[in-house]
LUMLUM-938364 format. One line per field, with one value per residue (C-alpha): residue in three letters; x, z, y. Coordinates in steps of 0.2 Angstrom, whole numbers, plus 5000, padded with zeros to 4 digits. Example, Ala and Ser with C-alpha at 12.3 -4.5 7.8 and 13.67 -1.06 7.14 Angstrom:
REM LUMLUM-938364
r ALA_SER
c1 5062_5068
c3 5039_5036
c2 4978_4995
//
This chain:
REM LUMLUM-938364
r UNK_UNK_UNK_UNK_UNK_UNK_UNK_UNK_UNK_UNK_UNK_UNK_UNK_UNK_UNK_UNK_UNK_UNK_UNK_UNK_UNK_UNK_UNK_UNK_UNK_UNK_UNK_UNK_UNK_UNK_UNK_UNK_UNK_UNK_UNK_UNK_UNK_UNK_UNK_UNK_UNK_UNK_UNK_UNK_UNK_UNK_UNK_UNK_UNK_UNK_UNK_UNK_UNK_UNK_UNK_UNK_UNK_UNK_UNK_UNK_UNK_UNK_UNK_UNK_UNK_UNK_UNK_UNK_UNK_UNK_UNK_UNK_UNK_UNK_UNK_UNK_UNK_UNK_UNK_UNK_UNK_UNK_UNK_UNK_UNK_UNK_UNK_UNK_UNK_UNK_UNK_UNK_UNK_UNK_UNK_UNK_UNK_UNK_UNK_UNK_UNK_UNK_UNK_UNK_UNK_UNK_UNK_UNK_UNK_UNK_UNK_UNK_UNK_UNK_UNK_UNK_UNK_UNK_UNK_UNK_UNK_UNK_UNK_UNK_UNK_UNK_UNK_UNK_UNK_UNK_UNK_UNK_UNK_UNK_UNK_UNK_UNK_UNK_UNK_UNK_UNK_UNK_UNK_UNK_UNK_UNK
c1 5089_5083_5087_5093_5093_5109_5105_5123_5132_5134_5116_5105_5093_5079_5079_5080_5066_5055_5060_5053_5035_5035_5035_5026_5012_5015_5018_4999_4991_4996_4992_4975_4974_4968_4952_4942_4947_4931_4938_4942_4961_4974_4977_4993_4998_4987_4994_5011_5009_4997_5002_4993_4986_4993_5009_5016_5014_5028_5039_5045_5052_5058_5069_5077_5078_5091_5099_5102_5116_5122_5139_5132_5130_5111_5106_5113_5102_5088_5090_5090_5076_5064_5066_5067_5049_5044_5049_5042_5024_5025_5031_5016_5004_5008_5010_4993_4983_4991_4993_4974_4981_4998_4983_4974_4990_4993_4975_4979_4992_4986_4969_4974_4994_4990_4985_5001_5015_5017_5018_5028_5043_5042_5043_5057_5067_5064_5074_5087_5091_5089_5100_5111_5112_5113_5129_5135_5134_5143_5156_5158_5156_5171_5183_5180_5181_5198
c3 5098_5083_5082_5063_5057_5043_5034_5031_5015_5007_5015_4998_5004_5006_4991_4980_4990_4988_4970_4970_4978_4964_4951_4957_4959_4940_4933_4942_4937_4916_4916_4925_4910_4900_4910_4896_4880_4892_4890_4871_4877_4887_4905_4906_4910_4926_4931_4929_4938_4954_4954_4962_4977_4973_4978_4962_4970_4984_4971_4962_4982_4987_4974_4972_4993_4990_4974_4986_4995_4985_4995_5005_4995_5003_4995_4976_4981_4985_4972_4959_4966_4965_4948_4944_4954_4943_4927_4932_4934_4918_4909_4915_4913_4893_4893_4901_4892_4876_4858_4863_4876_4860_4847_4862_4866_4848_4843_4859_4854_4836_4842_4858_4858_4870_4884_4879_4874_4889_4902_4890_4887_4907_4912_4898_4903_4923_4918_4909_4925_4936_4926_4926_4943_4948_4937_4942_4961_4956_4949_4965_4976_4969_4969_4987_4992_4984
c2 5100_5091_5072_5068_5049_5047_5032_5021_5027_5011_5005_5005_4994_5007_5018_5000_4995_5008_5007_4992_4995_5012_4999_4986_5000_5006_4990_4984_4997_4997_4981_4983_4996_4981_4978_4989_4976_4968_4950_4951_4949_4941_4942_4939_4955_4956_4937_4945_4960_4951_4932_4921_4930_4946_4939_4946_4963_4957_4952_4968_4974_4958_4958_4975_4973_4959_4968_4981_4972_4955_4954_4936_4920_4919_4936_4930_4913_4920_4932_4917_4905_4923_4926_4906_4904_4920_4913_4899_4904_4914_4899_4889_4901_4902_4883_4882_4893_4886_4892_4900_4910_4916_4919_4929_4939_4942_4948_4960_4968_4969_4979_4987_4992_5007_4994_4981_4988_5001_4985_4976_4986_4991_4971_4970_4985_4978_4963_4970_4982_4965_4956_4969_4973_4955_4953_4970_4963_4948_4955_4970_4954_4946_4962_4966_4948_4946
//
């Protein structure tokens, strides 16, 4: 007699999780991949992906946990304030580093495309399926609630 664990049908939680720490892990490690420039660059791809502490690592999961299931308020709160304190942070981190920091980023992507661009259109195409799947949950939200 073997003991089998169904997870819930509408219980998405998991595989968004795990989705999650996939890209956190690939997401860290392209943008480690511009350790080699040896300093000649920018590092906001490495700020992005770790944050401060490697909190940025926690982000990715944290978010696509509460994506998984946006049907309470709290959820499409936290939701919100993560990717505000995440936009947040980047915002500061340009603004701090200055037009220096846009001329490094620039000169970057100019020299060295094959380190950039890869983490680039992965952060990009990450908030697209966010933002989408946030609306997406709104909208699902409102139809089962009415």
């Amino acid at each position: 007699m073997s003991l089998v664990i169904v997870p819930a049908k509408d219980n998405l939680r998991w595989p968004f999780t795990t989705v999650g720490v996939v890209f956190s892990i690939v997401y860290g490690l392209l943008s480690l991949a511009i350790v080699p420039t040896c300093g000649l660059g920018t590092g906001i791809l490495i700020v992005i992906a770790l944050g401060p502490y490697g909190i940025g690592l926690l982000l990715w999961p944290v978010v696509a946990f509460l994506l998984a299931d946006l049907k309470t308020t709290v959820a499409k709160f936290l939701v919100i304030v993560l990717l505000i304190g995440h936009y947040s942070f980047v915002y500061l981190v340009l603004n701090r580093g200055g037009i220096e920091e846009w001329q490094r980023m620039t000169k970057t992507i100019r020299l060295y495309p094959q380190y950039m661009w890869p983490p680039i259109i992965l952060y990009i195409c990450a908030h697209v399926l966010i933002w989408g799947l946030f609306v997406r949950g709104l909208a699902f939200s409102r139809t089962v609630a009415t």
